[in-house]
C-alpha positions in Angstrom: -12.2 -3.5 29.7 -10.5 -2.7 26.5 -12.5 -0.2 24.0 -12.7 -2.8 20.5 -12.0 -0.8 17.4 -13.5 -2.2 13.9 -11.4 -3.6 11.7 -11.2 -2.2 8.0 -12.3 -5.7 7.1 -15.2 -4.9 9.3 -16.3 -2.1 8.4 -16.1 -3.4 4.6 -18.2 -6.2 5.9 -20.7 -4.0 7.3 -21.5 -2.2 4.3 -21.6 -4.2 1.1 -20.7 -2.4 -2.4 -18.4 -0.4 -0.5 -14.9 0.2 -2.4 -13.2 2.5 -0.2 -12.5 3.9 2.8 -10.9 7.0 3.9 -11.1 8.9 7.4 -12.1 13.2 7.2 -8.9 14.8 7.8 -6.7 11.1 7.5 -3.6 10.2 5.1 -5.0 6.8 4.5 -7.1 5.2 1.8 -8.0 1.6 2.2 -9.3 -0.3 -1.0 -11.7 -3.3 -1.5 -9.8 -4.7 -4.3 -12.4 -6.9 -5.2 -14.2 -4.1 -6.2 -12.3 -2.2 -8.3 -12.4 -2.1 -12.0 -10.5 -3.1 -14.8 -11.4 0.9 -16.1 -8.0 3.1 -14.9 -10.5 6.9 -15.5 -13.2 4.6 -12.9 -10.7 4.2 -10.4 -9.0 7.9 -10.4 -12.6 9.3 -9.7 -12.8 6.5 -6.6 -9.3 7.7 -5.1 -10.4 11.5 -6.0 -13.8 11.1 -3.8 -11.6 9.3 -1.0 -8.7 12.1 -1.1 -11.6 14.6 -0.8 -12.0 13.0 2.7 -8.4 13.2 3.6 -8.7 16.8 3.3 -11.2 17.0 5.7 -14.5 16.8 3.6 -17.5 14.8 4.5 -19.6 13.1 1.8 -22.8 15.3 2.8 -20.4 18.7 2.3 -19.2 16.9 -0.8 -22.4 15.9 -2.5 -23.6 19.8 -1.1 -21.0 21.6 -2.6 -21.3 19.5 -6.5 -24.9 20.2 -6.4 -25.4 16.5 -5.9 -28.6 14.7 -4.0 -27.1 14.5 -0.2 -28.0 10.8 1.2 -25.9 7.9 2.2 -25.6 6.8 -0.9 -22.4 8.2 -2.2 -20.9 6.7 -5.6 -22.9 10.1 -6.8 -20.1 11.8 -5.7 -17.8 9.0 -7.9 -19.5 9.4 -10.9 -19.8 13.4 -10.5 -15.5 13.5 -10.3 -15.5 10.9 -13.5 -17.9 12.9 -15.2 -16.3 16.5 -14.4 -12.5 16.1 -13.5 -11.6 12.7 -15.0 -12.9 11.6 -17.9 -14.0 15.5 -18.9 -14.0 17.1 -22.5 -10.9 15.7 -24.2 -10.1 12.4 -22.7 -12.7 10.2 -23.5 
């Protein structure tokens, strides 16, 4: 028997609210377009967080190393990158 893969369409089924996908160590992002915004800053922090995991990082090491709460829930790390590297000081 065949091993199955999941699809990305599955694994965005399988997890509602999820906007992105991106593999530890990868050179692919994959975007829910449905749920992206109209806000350009918003989206630069989402492909930030999911190029974070193309480098290798995990969300846990992520939310770790920003001094962020570490649990499954991981738009902390979104916001943080908005917050800090994104919409920062100066561009408001």
């Amino acid at each position: 028997m065949e091993r199955q893969f999941p699809t990305i369409g599955s694994l965005f089924a399988g997890k509602p609210g999820t906007a992105a996908y991106s593999l530890a160590g990868g050179n692919s992002i994959w975007v829910d377009p449905s749920r992206i915004s109209g806000n350009l800053n918003s989206n630069a922090a989402l492909l930030l967080h999911e190029s974070l995991h193309n480098l290798g990082y995990f969300d846990h090491e992520i939310q770790a190393a920003l001094g962020l709460q570490v649990s499954g829930i991981t738009d902390n790390i979104t916001q943080r990158l908005y917050t800090d590297c994104i919409k920062g000081k100066d561009n408001q």
